[in-house]
Structures are given as C-alpha cells and as structure tokens.
PADO-434012 format. One record per residue (C-alpha): x negated, y negated, z negated; residue in three letters; residue number from 0. Coordinates in nm, 4 decimals, padded with zeros to 6 digits. Each point is the difference from the previous one (the first is absolute). Example, Ala and Ser with C-alpha at 12.3 -4.5 7.8 and 13.67 -1.06 7.14 Angstrom:
residues 2
PT/-01.2300/00.4500/-00.7800/ALA/0
PT/-00.1370/-00.3440/00.0660/SER/1
//
This chain:
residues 395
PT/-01.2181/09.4625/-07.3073/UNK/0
PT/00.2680/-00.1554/00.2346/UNK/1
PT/00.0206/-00.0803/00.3625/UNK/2
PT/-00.1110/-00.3386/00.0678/UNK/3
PT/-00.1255/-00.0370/-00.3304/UNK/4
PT/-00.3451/-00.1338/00.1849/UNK/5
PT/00.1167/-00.3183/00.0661/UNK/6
PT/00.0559/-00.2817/-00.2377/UNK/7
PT/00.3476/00.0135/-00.2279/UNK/8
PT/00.1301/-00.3159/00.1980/UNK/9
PT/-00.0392/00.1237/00.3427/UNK/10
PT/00.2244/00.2820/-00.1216/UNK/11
PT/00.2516/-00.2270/-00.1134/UNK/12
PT/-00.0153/-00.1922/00.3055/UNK/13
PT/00.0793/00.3513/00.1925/UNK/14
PT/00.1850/00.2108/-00.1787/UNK/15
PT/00.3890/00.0319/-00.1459/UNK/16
PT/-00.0948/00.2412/-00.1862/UNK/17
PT/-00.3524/00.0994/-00.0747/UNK/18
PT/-00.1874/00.3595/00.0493/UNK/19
PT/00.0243/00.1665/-00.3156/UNK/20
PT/-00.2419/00.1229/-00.2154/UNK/21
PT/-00.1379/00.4014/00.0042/UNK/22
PT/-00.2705/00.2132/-00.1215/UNK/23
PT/-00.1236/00.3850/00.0706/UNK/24
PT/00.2628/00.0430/-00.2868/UNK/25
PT/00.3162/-00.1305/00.1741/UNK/26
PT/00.2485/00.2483/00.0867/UNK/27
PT/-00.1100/00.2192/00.3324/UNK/28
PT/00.3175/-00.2194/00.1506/UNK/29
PT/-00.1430/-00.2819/-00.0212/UNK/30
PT/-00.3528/00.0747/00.1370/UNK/31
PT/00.1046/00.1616/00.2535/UNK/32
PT/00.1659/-00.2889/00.1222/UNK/33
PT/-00.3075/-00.2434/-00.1311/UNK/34
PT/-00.2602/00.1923/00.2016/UNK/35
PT/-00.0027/-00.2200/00.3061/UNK/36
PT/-00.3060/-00.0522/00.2442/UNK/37
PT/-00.1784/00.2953/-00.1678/UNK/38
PT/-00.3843/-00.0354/00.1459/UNK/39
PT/-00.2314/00.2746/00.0519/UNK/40
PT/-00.3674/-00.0197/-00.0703/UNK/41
PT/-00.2558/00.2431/00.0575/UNK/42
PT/-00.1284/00.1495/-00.2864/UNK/43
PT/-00.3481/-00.0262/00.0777/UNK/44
PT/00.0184/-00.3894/-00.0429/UNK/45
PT/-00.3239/-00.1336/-00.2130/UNK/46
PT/00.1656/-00.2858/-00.1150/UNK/47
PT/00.3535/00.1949/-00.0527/UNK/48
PT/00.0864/-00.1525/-00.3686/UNK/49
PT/-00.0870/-00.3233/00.1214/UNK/50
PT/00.2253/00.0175/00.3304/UNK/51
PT/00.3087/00.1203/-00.2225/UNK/52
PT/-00.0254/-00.2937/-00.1928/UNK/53
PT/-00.0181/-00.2293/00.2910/UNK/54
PT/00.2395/00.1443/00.1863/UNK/55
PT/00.2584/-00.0117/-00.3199/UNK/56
PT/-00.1046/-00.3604/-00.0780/UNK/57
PT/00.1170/-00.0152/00.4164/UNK/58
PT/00.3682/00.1485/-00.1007/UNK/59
PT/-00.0540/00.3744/00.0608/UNK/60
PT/00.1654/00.1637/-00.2669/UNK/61
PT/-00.0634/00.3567/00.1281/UNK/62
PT/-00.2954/00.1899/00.1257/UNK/63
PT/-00.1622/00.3546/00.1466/UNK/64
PT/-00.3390/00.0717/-00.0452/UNK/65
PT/-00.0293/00.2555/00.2395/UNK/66
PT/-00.2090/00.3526/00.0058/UNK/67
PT/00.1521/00.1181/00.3221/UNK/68
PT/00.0175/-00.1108/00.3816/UNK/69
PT/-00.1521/-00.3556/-00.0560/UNK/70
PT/-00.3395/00.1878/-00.0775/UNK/71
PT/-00.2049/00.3074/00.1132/UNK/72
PT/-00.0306/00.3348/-00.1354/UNK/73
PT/-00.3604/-00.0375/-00.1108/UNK/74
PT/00.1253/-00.3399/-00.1925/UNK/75
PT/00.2460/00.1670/-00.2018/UNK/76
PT/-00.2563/00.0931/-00.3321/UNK/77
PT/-00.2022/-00.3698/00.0379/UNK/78
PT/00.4056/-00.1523/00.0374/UNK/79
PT/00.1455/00.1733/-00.3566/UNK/80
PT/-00.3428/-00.0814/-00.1767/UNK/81
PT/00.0597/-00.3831/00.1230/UNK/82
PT/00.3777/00.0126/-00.0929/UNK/83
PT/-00.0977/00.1399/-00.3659/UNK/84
PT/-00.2817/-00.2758/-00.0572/UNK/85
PT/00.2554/-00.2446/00.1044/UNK/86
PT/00.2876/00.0741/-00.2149/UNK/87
PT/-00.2778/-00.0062/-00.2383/UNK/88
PT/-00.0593/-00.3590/00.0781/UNK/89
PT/00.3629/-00.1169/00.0087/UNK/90
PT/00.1008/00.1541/-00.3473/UNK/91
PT/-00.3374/-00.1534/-00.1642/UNK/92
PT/00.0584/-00.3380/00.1407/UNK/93
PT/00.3950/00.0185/-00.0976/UNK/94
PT/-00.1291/00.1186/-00.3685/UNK/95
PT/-00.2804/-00.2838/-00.0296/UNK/96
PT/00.2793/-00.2498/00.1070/UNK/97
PT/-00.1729/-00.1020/00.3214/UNK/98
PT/00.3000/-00.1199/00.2592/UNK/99
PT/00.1839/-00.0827/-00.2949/UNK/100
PT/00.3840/-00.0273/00.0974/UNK/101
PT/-00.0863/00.1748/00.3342/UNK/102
PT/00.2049/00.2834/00.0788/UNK/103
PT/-00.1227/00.3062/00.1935/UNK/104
PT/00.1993/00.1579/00.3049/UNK/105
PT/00.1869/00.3085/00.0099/UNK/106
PT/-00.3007/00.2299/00.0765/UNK/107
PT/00.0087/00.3562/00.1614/UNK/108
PT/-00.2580/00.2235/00.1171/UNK/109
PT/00.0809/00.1681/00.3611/UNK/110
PT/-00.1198/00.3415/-00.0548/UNK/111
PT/-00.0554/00.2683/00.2633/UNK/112
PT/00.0831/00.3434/-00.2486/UNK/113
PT/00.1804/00.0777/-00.3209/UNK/114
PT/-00.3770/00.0939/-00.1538/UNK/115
PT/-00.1445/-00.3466/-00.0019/UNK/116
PT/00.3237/-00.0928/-00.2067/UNK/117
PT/-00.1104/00.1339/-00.3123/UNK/118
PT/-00.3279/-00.0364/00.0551/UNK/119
PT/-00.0157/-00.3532/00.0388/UNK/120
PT/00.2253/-00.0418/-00.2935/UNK/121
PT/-00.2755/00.1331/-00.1867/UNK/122
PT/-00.2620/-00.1528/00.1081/UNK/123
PT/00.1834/-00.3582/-00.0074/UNK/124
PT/00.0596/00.1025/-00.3820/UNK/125
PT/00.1091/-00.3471/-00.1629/UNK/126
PT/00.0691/-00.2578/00.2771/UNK/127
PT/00.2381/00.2646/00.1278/UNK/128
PT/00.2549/-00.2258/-00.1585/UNK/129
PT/-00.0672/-00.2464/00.3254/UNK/130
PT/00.1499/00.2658/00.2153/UNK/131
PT/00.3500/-00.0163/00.0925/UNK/132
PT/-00.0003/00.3262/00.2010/UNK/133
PT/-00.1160/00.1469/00.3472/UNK/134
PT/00.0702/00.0333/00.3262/UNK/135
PT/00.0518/00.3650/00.1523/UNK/136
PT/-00.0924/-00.0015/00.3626/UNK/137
PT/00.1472/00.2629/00.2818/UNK/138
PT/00.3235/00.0802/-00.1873/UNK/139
PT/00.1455/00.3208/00.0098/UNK/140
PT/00.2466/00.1912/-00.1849/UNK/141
PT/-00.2304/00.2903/-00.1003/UNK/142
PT/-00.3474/-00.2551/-00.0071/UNK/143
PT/00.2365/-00.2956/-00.1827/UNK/144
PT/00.0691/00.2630/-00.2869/UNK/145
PT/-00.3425/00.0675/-00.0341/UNK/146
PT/-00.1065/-00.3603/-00.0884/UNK/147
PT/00.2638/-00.0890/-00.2047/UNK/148
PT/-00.0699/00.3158/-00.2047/UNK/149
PT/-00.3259/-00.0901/-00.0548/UNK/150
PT/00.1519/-00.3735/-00.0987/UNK/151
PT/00.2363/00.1292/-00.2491/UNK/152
PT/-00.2099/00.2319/-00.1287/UNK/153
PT/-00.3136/-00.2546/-00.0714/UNK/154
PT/00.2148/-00.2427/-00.1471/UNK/155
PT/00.1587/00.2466/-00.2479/UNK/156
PT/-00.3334/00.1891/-00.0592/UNK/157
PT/-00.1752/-00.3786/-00.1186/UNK/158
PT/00.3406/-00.1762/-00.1540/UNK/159
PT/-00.0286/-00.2834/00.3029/UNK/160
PT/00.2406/-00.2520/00.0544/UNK/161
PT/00.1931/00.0794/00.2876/UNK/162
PT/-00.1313/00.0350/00.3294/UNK/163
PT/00.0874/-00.0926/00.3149/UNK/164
PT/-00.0057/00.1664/00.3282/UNK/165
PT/00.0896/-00.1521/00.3649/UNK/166
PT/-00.0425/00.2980/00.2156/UNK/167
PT/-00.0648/-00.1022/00.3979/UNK/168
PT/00.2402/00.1557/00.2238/UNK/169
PT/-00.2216/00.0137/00.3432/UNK/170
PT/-00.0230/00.3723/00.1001/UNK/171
PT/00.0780/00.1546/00.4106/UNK/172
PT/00.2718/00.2190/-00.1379/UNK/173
PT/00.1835/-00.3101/-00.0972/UNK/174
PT/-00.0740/-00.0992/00.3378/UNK/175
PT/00.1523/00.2820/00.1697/UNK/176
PT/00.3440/00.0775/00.1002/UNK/177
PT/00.0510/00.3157/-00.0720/UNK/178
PT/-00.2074/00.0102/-00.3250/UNK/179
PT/00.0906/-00.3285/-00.1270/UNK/180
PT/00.3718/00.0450/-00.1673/UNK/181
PT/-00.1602/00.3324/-00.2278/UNK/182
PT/-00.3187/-00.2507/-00.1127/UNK/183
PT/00.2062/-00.2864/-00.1213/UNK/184
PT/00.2362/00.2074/-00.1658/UNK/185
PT/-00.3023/00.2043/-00.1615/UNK/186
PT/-00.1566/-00.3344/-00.0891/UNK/187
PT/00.3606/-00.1416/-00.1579/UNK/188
PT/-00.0069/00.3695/-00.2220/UNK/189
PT/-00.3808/-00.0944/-00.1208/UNK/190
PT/00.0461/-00.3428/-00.0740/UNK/191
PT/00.3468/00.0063/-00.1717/UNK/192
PT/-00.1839/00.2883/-00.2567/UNK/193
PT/-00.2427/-00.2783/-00.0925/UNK/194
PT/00.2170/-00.3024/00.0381/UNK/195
PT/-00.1122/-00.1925/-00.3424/UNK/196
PT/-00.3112/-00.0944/00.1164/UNK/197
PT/-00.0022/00.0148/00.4173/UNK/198
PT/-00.0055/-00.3938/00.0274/UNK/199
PT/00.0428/-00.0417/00.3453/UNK/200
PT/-00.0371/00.1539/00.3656/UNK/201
PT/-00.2040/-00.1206/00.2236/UNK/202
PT/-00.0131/00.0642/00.3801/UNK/203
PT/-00.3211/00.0863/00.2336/UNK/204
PT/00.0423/-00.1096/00.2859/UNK/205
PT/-00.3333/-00.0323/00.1372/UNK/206
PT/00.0064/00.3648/-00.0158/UNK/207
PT/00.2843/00.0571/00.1231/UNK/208
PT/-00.0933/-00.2470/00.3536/UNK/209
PT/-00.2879/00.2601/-00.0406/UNK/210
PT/00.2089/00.3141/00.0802/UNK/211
PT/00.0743/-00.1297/00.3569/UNK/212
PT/-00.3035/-00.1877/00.0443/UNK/213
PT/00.1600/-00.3575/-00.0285/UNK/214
PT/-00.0663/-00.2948/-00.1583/UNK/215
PT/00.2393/-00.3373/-00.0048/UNK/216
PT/-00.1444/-00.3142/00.1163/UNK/217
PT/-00.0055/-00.3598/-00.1992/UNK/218
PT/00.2888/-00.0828/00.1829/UNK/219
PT/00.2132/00.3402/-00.1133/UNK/220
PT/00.1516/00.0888/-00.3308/UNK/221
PT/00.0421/00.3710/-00.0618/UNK/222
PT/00.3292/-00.0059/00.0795/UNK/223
PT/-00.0988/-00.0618/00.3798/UNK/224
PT/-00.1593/00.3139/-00.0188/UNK/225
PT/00.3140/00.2152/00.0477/UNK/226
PT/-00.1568/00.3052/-00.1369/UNK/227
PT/-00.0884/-00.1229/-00.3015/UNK/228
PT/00.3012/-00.2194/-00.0894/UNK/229
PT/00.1978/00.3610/00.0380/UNK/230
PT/-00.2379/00.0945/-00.3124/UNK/231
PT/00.0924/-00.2890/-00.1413/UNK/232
PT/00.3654/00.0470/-00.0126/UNK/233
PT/00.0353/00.3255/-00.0960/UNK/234
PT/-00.2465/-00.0697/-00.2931/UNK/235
PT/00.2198/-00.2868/-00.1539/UNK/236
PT/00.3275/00.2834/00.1043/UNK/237
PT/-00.0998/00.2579/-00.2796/UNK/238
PT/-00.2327/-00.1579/-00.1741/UNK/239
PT/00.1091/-00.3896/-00.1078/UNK/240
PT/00.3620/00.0667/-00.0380/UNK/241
PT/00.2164/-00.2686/-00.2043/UNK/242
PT/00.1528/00.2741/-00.2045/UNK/243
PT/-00.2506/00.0168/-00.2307/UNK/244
PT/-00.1372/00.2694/00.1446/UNK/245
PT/-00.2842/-00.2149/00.1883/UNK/246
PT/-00.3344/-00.1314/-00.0283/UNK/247
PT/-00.1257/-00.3583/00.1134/UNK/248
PT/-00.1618/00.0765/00.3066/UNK/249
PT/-00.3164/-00.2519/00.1142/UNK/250
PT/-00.0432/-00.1613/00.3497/UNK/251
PT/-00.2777/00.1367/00.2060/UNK/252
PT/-00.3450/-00.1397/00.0176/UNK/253
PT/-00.0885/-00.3254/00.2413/UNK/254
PT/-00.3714/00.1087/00.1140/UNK/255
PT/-00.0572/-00.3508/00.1915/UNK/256
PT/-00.1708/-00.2503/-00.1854/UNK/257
PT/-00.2171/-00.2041/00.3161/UNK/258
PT/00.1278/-00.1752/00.2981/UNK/259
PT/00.0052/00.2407/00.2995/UNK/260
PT/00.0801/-00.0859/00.3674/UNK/261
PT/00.3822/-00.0240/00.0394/UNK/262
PT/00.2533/00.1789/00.2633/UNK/263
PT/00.3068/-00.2153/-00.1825/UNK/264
PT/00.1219/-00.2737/-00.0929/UNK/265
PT/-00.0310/-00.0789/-00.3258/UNK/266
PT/00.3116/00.1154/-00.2336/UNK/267
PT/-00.0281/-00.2672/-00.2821/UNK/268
PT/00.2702/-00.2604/00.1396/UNK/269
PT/-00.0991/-00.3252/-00.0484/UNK/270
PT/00.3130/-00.1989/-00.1666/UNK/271
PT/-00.0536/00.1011/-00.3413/UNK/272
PT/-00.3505/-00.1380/00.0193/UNK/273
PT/00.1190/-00.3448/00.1130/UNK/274
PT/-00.0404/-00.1558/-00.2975/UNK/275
PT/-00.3133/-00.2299/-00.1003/UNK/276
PT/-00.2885/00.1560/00.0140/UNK/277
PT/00.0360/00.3140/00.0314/UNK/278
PT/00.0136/00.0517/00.3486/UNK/279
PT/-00.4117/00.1284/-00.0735/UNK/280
PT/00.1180/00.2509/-00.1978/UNK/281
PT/00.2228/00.1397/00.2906/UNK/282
PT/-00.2921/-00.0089/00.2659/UNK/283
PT/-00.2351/00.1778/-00.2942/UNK/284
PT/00.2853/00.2401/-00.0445/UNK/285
PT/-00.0317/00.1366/00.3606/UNK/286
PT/-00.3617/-00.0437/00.0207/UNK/287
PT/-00.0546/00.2878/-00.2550/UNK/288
PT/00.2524/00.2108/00.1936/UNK/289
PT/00.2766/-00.0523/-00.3350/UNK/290
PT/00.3143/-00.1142/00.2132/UNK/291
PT/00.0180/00.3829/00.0819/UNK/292
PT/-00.0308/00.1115/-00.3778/UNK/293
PT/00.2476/-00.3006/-00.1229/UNK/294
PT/00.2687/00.1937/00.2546/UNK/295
PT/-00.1080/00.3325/-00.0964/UNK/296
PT/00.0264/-00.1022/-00.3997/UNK/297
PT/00.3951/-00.0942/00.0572/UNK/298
PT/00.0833/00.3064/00.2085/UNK/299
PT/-00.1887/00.1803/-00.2940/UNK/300
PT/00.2901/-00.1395/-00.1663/UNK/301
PT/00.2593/00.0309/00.2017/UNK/302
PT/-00.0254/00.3737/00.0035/UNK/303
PT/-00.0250/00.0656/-00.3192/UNK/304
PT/-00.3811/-00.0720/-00.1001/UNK/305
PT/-00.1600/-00.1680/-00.3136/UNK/306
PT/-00.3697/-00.0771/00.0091/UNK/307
PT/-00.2834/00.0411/00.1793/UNK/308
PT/-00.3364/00.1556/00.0187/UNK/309
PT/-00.2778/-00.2454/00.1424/UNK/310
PT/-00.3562/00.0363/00.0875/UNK/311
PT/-00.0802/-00.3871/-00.0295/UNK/312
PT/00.0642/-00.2656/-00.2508/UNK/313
PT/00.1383/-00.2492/00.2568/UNK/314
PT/00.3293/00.2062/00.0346/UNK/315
PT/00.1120/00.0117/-00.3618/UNK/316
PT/00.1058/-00.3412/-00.0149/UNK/317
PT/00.2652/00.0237/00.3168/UNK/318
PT/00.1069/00.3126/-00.1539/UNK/319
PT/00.1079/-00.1656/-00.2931/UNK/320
PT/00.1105/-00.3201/00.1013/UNK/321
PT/00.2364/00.2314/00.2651/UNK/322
PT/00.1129/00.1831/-00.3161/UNK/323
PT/00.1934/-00.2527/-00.2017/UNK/324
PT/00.3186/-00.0080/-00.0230/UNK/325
PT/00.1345/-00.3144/00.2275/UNK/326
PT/00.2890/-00.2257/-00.1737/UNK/327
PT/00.3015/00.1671/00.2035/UNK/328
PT/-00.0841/00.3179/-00.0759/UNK/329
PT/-00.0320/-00.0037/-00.3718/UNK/330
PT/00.3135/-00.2437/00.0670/UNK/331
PT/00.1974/00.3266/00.1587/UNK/332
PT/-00.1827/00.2550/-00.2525/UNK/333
PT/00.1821/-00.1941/-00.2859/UNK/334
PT/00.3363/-00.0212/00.1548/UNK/335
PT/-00.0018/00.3544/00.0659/UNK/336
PT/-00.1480/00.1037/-00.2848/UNK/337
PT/00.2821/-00.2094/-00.2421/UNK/338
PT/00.2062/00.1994/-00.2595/UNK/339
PT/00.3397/-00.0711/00.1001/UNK/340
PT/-00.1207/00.1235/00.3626/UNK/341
PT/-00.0034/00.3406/-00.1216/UNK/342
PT/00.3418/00.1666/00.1869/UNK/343
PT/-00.1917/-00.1173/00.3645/UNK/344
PT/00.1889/-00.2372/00.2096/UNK/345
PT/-00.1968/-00.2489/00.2443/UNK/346
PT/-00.0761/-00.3756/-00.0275/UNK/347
PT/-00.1512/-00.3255/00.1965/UNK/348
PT/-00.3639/-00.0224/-00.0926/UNK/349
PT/-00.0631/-00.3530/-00.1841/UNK/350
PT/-00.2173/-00.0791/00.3078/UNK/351
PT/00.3218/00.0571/00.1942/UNK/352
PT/-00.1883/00.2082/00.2974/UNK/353
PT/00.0770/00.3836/-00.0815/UNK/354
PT/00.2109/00.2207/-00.1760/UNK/355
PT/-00.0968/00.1169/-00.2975/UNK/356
PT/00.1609/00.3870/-00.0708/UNK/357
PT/-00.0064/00.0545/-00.3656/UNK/358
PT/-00.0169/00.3855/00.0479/UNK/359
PT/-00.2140/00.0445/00.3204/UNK/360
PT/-00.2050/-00.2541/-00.1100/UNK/361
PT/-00.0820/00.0958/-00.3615/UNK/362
PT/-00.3191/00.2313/00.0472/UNK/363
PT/-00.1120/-00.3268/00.2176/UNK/364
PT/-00.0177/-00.2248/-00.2827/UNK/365
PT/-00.0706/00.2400/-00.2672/UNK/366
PT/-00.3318/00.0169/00.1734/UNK/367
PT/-00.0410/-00.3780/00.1066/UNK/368
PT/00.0756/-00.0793/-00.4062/UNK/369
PT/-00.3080/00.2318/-00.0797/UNK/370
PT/-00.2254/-00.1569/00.2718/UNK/371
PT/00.1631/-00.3483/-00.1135/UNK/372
PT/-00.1427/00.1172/-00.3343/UNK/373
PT/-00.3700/00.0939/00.0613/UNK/374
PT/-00.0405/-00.2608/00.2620/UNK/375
PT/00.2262/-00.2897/-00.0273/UNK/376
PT/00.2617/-00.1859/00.1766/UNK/377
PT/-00.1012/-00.3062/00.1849/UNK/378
PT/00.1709/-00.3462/-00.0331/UNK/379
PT/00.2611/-00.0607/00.2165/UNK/380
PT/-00.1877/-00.2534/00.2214/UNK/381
PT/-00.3007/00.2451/-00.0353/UNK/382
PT/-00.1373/00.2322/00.2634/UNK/383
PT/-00.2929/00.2689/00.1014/UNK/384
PT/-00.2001/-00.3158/00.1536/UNK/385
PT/00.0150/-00.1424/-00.2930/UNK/386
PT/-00.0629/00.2885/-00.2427/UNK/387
PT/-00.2705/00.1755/00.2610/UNK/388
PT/-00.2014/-00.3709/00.0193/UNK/389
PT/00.0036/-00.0312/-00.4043/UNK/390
PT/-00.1490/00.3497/00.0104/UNK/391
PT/-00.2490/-00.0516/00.2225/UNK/392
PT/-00.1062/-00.3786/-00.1555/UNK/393
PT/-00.1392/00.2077/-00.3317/UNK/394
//
C-alpha cells in the first residue's frame, strides 16, 4: 500500500517530487509508524465491516481500528468479537479466491478492552489472523500496559505469529493530574521501553481526558485551546517521543466533529490559498463540516511533536494526509542539513533564502521530515495542500 496510491499514477506525477513510497505490515516498525496516518476507528459491531474496510482503503485509509471498547456497550461486546471473527473470515477468503485482485487491505487493529480477549480472539480468528497488524490497548498504565503486552508477547510466541503490533492509548486521570502525573509517565516509559520491538505507536485520549474535568472543545477549538489538556500533551511528547532514540511516534488526538454546528467564530481556514480556480467551493465545504478547526489542529499536531491521527469519520483522513506531506522547502532544508560534508555543524542560507538552516540543532528536524518525506511524499515545488487535499477528495 502507499499514501495516495488511490488516485491515478498521473495525478501523482502531476503532485509530487517525490512520490509516497511503498509499505506493507512487513516494513520495518520505523516506517509504519510513520505510515499510519488518519488511522479510523470503526465499531466492531458493523454488519457490513469487511465491506467498509475495503471501501474505506479503496478511499486512501491505509490504517484502521475495529474497536471492542468505548464506541460500543457492554452487552455488545460478545455479538461485536463474533462479528469481527466472521469478518476477518470474509476478508482472508475473498483475498485467497482473488476477489479485489491488486487491492490492498489497511493496517487493521482490534481495540480491545482486557489482556484476555487477546488470546482469545487470536484463537478464534485462527487463519485470517494474518490480516491483523496488531491491537490497540486502551487506558494505559504502567502496571495494566504490562499486562497486555504480556499477553501479546506471549500469544505470539505460544502460536509462531508474525509479529504483532500494539498502540497502547495513553488517556487515564492520573496522567491528568499534577501530582500523580510525572510517576505515571515515567512508569509508562519503564513498560513500554521493556516491549519496545513491537509497541508501534502511542496514541493520546483526549476525549477522556476533557472527561476528567467535565469539558469538551468546541468546532472552533483544537486541543491545544484547552489548556489542561495541551499540558498532557507536552509532557507526553517530553519523556515519551524524545529524538534520542529513546522515543516513540506519538499520534494527534481525535477530531470528534464531523457536521456543521452553529458557530461562535470566525472561520480559521484563510481564504488566499483557496483563490485559485475553482476551488473556492472546496473552502466554503471545508468550514461547513466544521474542518477549518481540524486543518489548524492537524499542523499544531505537528508542530509539537505529533504524527498521525485517530478519526471517527472518513471525511477527515484525506486533510490529514494531504497536511502530512512534506512541502518542497522543507524536504529542500532536510537535504541541506542532512548532506555529508555537513557533518562538523556549522549554519547555512536555506536555498529558499528565508531561514537559517543549523546543521546541528536542526538535524533531529529533518531526520524526521526525511522519514515523513518517505512514507508520504514531497510535493512539487509549485504544489500545495489545496491542491493535494482537492485531488484527494475528487476520488
């Protein structure tokens, strides 16, 4: 699979400098980790699940959760892993008969809610296990973390799997709290550093954590309005997403609005990039659907430090990635800094002749904007999101 590999081979030439690359469940955890991008969640319970994951990849998704936890009720829970088997069922037989020929699946996971169901669904999934890229560990905690990933190891060794992934949610009130909140992330760094080979990714929950305090941002607030919760944020990506190669890739926080709803602000999506032909629709459709506020929250995902994001509808995935290639400049600056004979540091005029460019300072930067220039592109020079987020959308 590859990002933007749903739209024709000449679009992406039009577009793209250098096009997405090419991965599979089998590419290093590096790599998919970066790769995950707009990861949607589904409730388990769906009738039609194998279908949707097939539409939704054929719609650019290229990572998914089917999900056994909040999204449904207790009493669901049996009638939701029964579903999830028979449809696993249904994607392996179809891939085996050769039906969707050349169609790849997403990254799938299964959002479980305790380290039981882990082997137990392995079981009872038996062959088409091999669709599975992993699962997703809900309320994180040092001493609950170890228990799932115990259970991960330990069913992957016991039936000679292929590796496993987990993405455990960090979303618990003692991360929340002051004075409890230093001890929990440093537990949680000890619990996922003993398991490092196969924890993918770490993703942040910050519905619940808006729940602690009995909050809840509007359309027109990222999470980083809500001070709170932007504290959380930061101290995550402090222990836990170091450059030092003691990190993890760290995933933006969910965007829950999908529906126009009565505004308080003006809209944040400025209009001069959408002056072009045409597209001034796609602007006015933009905040209609209440997405100006996740395009803004999406680059100060970014900005501090975040890669990815989880979604709840289909209609965000394709901002989310247009947001996360890799513009001209930057790959442009990555390079420069990244050269060989830059290696002893100094600083130098960015070819765009607007910044400085640091080699030393700056190297983690584009060490990291090379790997996301990697998994989803860089865009033409005279390229931009319009342009990539409208040849999304067109599909």
């Amino acid at each position: 699979m590859r990002h933007f590999g749903h739209i024709s081979p000449s679009v992406r030439q039009d577009l793209f400098h250098q096009e997405p690359a090419e991965f599979t469940a089998a590419s290093p955890a590096r790599m998919l980790a970066a790769a995950l991008g707009a990861t949607l969640y589904s409730p388990a319970t769906r009738p039609a699940l194998a279908s949707d994951i097939r539409k939704q990849a054929r719609r650019g998704v290229v990572s998914m959760v089917l999900c056994l936890e909040d999204s449904i009720s207790d009493g669901d829970v049996a009638g939701a892993e029964e579903n999830l088997v028979r449809q696993f069922a249904e994607l392996d037989a179809d891939a085996a008969q050769g039906a969707g020929a050349g169609e790849e699946l997403p990254l799938l996971f299964v959002r479980v809610r305790t380290p039981e169901q882990i082997p137990d669904l392995v079981r009872r999934l038996g062959s088409s296990v091999r669709r599975l890229a992993g699962f997703v560990l809900p309320k994180f905690t040092e001493n609950r973390g170890a228990g799932f990933l115990d259970a991960l190891a330990e069913t992957e060794e016991r039936g000679g799997l292929p590796r496993l992934y987990a993405m455990p949610v960090l979303e618990t009130p003692d991360l929340l709290y002051l004075e409890t909140r230093a001890a929990s992330l440093a537990g949680i760094a000890r619990t996922v550093d003993r398991h490092r080979e196969r924890v993918l990714a770490l993703r942040l929950g910050v519905t619940d954590f808006c729940s602690v305090y009995g909050l809840r941002r509007t359309p027109d607030m990222t999470a980083y309005d809500i001070q709170i919760v932007a504290g959380v944020i930061a101290d995550v990506v402090n222990v836990l997403s170091r450059a030092d190669g003691t990190g993890f890739t760290v995933t933006g926080p969910v965007w829950e609005y999908f529906r126009h709803q009565q505004r308080l602000f003006k809209p944040q999506l400025r209009r001069s990039p959408f002056l072009q032909e045409g597209v001034e629709e796609l602007r006015t459709a933009l905040i209609e659907h209440d997405l100006d506020g996740l395009l803004r929250e999406i680059e100060l995902d970014r900005a501090n430090g975040l890669l990815g994001k989880t979604c709840i509808h289909p209609s965000h995935t394709t901002p989310v990635h247009a947001l996360s290639v890799v513009s001209h400049e930057e790959f442009s600056d990555a390079q420069d800094i990244l050269r060989p004979e830059r290696g002893g540091g100094g600083v130098m005029r960015s070819a765009y002749t607007n910044k400085m460019n640091e080699v030393k300072p700056h190297r983690a930067w584009a060490e990291r904007t090379m790997l996301r220039a990697e998994v989803f592109g860089v865009a033409k020079e005279e390229v931009g999101f319009v342009d990539l987020l409208t040849a999304g959308l067109q599909v």
